[in-house]
N, C-alpha and C positions, 0 to 999 in steps of 0.2 A: 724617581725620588721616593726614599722610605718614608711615608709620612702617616699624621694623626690627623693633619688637619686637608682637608679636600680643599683643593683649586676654587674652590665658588666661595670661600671664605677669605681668600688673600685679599682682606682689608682688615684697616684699626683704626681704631681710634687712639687720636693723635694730641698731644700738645702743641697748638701752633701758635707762633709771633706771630699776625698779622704784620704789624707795623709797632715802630717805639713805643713800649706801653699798651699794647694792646694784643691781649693773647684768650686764645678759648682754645677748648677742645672740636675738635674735627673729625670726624671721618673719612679716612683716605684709602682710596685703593695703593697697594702692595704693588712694587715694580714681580714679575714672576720668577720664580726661585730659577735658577740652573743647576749644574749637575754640581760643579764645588761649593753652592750654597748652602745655610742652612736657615731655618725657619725658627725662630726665636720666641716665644709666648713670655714677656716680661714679667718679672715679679716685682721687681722693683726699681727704680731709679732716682737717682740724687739729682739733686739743683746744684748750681754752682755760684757761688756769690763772688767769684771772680770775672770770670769769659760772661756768664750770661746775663750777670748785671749789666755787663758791656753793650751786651745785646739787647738787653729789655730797655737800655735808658737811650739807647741809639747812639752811644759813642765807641764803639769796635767799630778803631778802625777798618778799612777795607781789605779783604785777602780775598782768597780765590776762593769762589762759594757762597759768600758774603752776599746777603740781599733778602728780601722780605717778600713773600713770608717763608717761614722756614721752622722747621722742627730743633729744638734744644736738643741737650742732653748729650754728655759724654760718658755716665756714669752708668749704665747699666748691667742689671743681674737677672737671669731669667733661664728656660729650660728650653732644650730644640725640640720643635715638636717635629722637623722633621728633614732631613738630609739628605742630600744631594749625593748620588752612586761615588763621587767622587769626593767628598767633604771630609771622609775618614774619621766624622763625630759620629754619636750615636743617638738617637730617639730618645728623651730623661735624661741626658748629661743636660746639667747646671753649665752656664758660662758667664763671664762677665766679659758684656759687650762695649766697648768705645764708642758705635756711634753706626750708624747706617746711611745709607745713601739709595733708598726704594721707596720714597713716596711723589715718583713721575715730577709735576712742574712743581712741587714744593720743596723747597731745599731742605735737605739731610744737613744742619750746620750745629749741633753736630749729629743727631737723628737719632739716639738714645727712648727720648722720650713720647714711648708709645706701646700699646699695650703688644701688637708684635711688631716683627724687623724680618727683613729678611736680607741676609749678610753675608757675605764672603767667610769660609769656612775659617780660614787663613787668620782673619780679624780676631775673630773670637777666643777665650781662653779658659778653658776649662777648671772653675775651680772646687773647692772640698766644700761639699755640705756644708759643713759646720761653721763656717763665716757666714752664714745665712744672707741678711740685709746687707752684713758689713763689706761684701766683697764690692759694694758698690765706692768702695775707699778707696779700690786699686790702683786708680788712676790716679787719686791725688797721694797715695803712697808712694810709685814710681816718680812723678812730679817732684818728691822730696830726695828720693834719692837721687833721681840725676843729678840736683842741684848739689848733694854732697859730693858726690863723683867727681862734676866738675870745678870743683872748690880746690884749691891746692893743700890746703889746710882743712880737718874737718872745723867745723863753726859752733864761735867759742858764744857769740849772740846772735840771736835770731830775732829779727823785726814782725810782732805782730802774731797773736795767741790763738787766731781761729785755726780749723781743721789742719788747714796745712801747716802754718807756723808749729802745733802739735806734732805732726806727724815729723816735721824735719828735726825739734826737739829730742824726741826719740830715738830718731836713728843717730842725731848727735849723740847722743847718751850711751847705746850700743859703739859706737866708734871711737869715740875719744876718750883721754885721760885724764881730763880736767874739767872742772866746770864746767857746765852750761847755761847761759842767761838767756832768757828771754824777754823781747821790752813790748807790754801793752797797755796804751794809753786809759783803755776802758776796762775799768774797778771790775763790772763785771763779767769779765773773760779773765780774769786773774786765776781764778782757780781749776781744779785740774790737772796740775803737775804733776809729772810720774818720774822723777829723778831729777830733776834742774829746777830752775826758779825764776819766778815769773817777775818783775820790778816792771815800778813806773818808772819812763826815762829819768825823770828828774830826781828817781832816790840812786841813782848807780852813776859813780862817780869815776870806773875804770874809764880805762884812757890808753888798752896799750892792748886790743884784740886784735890778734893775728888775723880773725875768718870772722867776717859778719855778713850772715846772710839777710838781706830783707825779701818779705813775700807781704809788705805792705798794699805796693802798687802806690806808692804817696811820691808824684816827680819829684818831691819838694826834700825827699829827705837825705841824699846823697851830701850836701855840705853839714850838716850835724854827723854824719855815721863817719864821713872821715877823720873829722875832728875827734872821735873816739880809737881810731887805729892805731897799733903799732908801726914801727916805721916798716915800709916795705909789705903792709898787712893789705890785705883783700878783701872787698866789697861782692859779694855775689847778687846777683838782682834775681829772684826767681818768684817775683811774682808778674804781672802783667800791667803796664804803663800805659794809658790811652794818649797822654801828651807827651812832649818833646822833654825830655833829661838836659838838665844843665846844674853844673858845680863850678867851683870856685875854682882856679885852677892852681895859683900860687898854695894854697892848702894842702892838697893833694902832690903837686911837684915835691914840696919837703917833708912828704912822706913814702915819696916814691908809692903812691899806691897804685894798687891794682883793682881793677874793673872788671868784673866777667860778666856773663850772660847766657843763665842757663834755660833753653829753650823748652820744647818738649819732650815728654820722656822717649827711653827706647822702646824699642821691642826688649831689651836684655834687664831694663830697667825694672819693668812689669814683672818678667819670668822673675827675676833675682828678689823683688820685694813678696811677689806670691809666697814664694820659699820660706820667705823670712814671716807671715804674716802666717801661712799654713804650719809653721812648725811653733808657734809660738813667743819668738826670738822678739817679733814686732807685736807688739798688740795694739789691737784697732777699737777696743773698748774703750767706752764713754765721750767718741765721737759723733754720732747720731743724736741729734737732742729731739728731735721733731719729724713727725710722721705724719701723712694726711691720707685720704683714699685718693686716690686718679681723679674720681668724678669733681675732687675740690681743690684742683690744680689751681685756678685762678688765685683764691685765697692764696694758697700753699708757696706760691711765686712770692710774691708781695709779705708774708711774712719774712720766708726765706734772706728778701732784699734788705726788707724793715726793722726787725728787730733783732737787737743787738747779743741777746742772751740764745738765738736758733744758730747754734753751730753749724750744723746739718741736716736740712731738710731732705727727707726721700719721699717718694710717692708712689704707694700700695696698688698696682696694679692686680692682684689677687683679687677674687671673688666678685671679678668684674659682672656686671650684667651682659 
């Protein structure tokens, strides 16, 4: 292995759940790198106020890997310090990481958050300098594009103004040829718009959109978004449900509508939004509102979750001790 960093140091310090609600920093030994691995030195990582509120409040549901304690974080950005004969990266390439699965009996869910990783060469994605913090957006960039992908129509409103509801804004705006609405309840997440327009539900009075995406995650809001559809018009869900979905069914029948559900993003989704995010097409500006250092993760969780005006919190792994 080409490395910087010697074998007697494969450990980090970690962000760990204990259990619902209760999280500290850790120190973990590193499962040991192999030959298609590489060694990652974080610079930074985002919280998610979607999946890891799920996590921190103890209602994510159950999936495979699920269980306490376990390591956050799908959002990571940082540099390899050191590669595997087979990894075809190199020593100083930047990557933006998904998630790791190398700290032994502690779960990788999604393994992001920690000051290093060590990762499947494969996982990783090399991105441009010059997104700096912001590459840590990728994943909920791709997240937005799938959800257009799989949209039949791109989307003419978008449920819900944080990070993501923004970024699927955007790429609406890039795609389409008409309007774009977006509806958010809280006054303060109204601002910010970069070509479309933000409304409270109750000032917007259409009634006839082809493509509404929500990324609320609210079970409750599917008999109101129908009621706004054109006939034969689509519903996308692409934010994350902890309860059971139910709608009105007669409503929907004489509208003929359509239901999708768009999942996680690709592989193709990542490479295709990088493109769009590196050449300037997307911009990821004036999404990060909140930055903390690593060692004040606990605070940094709990605003993240708590307060309504933190878009995006990331956590400064640099100049660690």
């Amino acid at each position: 292995m080409h490395s910087e960093v010697s074998s007697s140091r494969l450990n980090a310090t970690a962000v760990v759940l204990q259990a619902p609600e209760s999280l500290e920093l850790r120190q973990l030994p590193l499962d040991a790198p192999g030959a298609a691995d590489v060694v990652v030195d974080m610079e930074w990582s985002g919280i998610s106020t979607g999946t890891e509120r799920l996590l921190w409040n103890g209602r994510m549901p159950a999936f495979p890997g699920m269980g306490y304690p376990l390591v956050p974080g799908y959002e990571g950005v940082g540099r390899i310090s050191a590669a595997g004969d087979q990894a075809g990266l190199a020593v100083g390439q930047r990557v933006f990481v998904p998630g790791a699965r190398c700290f032994g009996a502690v779960r990788g869910l999604f393994g992001s958050a920690a000051e290093r990783v060590v990762v499947p060469a494969a996982r990783v994605t090399p991105v441009a300098e010059e997104l700096g913090e912001r590459a840590i957006l990728l994943a909920l960039a791709a997240t937005a594009l799938h959800a257009v992908e799989i949209a039949h129509a791109t989307p003419e409103l978008i449920i819900g103004h944080g990070v993501l509801g923004r970024l699927l804004a955007r790429i609406a705006v890039l795609r389409s040829t008409g309007p774009v609405v977006v509806w958010e309840t809280q006054a303060a997440r109204r601002g910010g718009a970069e070509g479309y327009q933000v409304l409270d539900p109750a000032d917007d009075s259409r009634r006839d959109y082809r493509s509404i995406c929500d990324v609320s995650g609210d079970a409750a809001a599917i008999d109101k978004l129908v009621g706004r559809l054109a006939p034969r018009g689509e519903i996308v869900l692409a934010g994350f449900y902890a309860g059971a979905l139910a709608f009105d069914f007669p409503a929907a029948f004489m509208r003929e509508a359509r239901l999708s559900i768009a999942a996680q993003w690709q592989p193709d989704d990542l490479h295709n939004v990088k493109r769009l995010c590196e050449s300037g097409e997307l911009s990821l500006h004036g999404l990060i509102t909140h930055c903390a250092a690593a060692t004040d993760a606990p605070s940094a969780y709990r605003t993240a979750f708590n307060d309504p005006e933190c878009l995006k919190m990331h956590l400064d792994w640099r100049n660690r001790p």
